[in-house]
C-alpha positions in Angstrom: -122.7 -9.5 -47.6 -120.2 -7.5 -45.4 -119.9 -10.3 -42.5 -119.1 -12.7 -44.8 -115.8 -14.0 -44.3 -113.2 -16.0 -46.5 -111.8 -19.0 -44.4 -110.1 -20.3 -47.4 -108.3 -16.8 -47.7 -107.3 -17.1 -43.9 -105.9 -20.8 -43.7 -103.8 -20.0 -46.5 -102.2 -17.1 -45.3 -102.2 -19.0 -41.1 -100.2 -21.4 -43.6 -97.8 -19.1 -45.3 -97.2 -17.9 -41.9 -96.4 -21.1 -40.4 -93.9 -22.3 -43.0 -92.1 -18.7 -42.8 -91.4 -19.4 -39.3 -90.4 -22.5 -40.0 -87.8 -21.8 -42.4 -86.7 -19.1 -40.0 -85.6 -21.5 -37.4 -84.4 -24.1 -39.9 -82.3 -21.0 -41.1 -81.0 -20.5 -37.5 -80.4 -23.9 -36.6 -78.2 -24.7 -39.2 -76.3 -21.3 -38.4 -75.7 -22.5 -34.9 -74.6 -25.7 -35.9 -72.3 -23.8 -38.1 -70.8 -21.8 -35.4 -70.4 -24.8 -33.4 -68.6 -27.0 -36.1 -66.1 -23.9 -36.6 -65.7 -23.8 -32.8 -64.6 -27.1 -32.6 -62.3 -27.3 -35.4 -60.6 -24.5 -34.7 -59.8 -26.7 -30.9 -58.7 -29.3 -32.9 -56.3 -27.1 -35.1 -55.4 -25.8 -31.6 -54.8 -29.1 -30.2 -52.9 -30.5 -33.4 -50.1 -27.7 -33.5 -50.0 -28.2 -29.5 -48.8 -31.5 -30.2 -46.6 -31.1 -32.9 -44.7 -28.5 -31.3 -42.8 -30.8 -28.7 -42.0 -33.1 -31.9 -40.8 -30.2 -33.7 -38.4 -29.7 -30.9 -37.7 -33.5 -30.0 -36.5 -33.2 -34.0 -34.6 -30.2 -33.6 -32.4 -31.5 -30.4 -32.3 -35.1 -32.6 -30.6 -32.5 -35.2 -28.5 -30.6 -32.7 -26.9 -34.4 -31.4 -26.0 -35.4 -34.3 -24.6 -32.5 -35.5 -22.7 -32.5 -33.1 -21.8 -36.7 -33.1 -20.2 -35.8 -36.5 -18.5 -32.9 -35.8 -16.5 -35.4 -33.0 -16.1 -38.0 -35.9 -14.2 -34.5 -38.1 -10.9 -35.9 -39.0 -7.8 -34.7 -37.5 -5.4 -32.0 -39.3 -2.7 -33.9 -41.0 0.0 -32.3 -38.7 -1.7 -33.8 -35.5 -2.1 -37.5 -36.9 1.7 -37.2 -38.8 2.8 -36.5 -34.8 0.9 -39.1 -33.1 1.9 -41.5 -35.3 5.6 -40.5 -34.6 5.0 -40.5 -30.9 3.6 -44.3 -31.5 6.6 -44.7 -33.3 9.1 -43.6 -30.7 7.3 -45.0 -27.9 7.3 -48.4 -30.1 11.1 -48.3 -30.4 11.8 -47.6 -27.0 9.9 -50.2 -25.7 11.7 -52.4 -28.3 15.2 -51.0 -27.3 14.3 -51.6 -23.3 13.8 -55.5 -24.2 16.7 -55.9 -26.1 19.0 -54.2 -23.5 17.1 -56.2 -21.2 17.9 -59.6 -23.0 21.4 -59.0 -24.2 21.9 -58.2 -19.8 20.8 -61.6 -19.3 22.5 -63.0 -21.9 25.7 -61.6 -20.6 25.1 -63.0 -17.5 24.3 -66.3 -18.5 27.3 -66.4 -20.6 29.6 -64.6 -17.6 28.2 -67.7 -16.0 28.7 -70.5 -18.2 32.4 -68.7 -18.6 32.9 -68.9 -15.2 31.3 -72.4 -14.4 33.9 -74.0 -17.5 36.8 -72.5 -15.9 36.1 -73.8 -12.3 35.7 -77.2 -13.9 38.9 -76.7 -15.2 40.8 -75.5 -11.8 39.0 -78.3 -9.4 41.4 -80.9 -11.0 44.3 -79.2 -9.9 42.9 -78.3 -6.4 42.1 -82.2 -6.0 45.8 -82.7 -6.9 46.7 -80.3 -4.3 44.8 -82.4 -1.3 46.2 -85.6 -2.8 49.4 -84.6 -2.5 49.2 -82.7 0.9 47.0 -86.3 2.0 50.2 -88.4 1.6 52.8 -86.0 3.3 54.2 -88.1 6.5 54.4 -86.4 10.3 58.4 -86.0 9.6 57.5 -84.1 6.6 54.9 -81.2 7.3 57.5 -79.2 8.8 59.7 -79.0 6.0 59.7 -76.1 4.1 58.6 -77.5 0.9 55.4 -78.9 2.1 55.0 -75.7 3.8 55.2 -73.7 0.8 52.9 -76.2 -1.0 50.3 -76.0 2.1 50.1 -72.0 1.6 49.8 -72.2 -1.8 46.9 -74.9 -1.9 45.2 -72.8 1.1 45.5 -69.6 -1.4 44.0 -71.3 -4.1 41.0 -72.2 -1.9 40.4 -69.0 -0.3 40.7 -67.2 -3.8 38.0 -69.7 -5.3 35.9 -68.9 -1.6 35.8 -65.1 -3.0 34.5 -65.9 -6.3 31.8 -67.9 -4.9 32.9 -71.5 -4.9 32.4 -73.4 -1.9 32.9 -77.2 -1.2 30.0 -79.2 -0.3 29.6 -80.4 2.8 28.6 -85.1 2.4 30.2 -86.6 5.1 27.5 -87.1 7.8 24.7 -85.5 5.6 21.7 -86.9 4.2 21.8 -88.3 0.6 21.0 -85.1 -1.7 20.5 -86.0 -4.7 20.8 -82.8 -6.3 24.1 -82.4 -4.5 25.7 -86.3 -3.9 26.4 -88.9 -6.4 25.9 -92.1 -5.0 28.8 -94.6 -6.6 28.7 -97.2 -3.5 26.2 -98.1 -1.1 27.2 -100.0 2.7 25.1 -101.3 5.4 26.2 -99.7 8.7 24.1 -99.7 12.0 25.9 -96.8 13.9 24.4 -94.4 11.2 21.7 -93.8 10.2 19.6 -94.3 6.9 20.3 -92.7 3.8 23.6 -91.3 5.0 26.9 -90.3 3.4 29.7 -92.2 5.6 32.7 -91.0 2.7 33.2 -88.9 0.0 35.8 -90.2 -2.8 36.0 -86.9 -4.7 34.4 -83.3 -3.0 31.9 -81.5 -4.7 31.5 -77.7 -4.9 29.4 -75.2 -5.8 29.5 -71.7 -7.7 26.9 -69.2 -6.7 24.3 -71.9 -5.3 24.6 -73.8 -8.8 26.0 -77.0 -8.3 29.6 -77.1 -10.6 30.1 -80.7 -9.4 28.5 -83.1 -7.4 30.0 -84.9 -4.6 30.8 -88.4 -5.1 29.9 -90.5 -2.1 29.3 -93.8 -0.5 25.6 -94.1 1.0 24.5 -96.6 4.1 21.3 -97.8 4.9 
């Protein structure tokens, strides 16, 4: 019969239909997915080189600095450290040279000094002689010509000792200095007061504000 139709024949081919498509889709998904997993690895690969290029710099100014630290640490020509150690040298020595003409000055002085102090000590005798002497000339006598002479001469003596620097200390009436008096007696005595030199046995004097010889005095009070 001519209207007889196969359903069997039909649902198989509905079927081969349907599973066609379906592959076809599957097929096209899976490209799409493709597309999209190269899209985003490529923006990875992108990002990645973005960020190592500023560490590939950061590593090629860390390069450049220490080039050029050691450069600065490149020792010196042989010429230029053989003169700056003879410039050390020479400025070594003339320091050296300034202290020593600096001491042996002072050492000069002190010994002008000392010099000078020993041979005062030596000519204060002679001036004490002088004042005992002139001390036990009589009225009658000071006009003679003799004493005369000796006056002059013992006021020379002085005046030349007054240039050098020696001066007499002044006791009588002063307050007890003991950097200046030596105390050999000691008196009670109400019209003075305390601590004070009333007589000097033997005068004291000084050579440039250094005491040569104290003054030996008597103290009241």
């Amino acid at each position: 019969m001519a209207d007889n139709i196969d359903y069997t024949e039909l649902e198989a081919d509905a079927v081969e239909d349907m599973m066609e498509k379906d592959i076809a889709e599957a097929d096209k998904a899976k490209a799409s997915e493709g597309t999209q997993t190269q899209e985003a690895q490529s923006t990875e690969n992108e990002a990645a080189d973005t960020a190592e290029a500023p560490e590939a710099d950061a590593e090629s100014a860390d390069d450049k600095e220490k080039k050029s630290f050691f450069k600065k640490k490149e020792k010196k020509d042989k010429k230029d450290e053989k003169i700056d150690e003879l410039n050390d040298r020479l400025i070594r020595n003339m320091a050296e040279f300034d202290n020593f003409r600096k001491r042996s000055e002072k050492e000069k002085a002190q010994m002008f000094e000392i010099g000078a102090k020993d041979i005062i000590e030596k000519i204060l005798p002679v001036v004490d002689n002088f004042e005992r002497g002139l001390n036990t000339v009589t009225e009658e006598e000071k006009d003679s010509a003799f004493v005369q002479g000796i006056d002059k001469i013992y006021k020379q003596l002085v005046q030349t000792l007054e240039t050098a620097g020696v001066k007499p200390i002044e006791a009588v009436g002063k307050e007890f200095d003991p950097n200046f008096h030596n105390a050999v007696m000691h008196t009670e005595d109400d019209t003075v007061g305390e601590n004070i030199v009333v007589e000097e046995f033997q005068k004291g004097y000084t050579y440039r504000d250094t005491v040569v010889r104290h003054s030996m005095v008597k103290v009241a009070n």
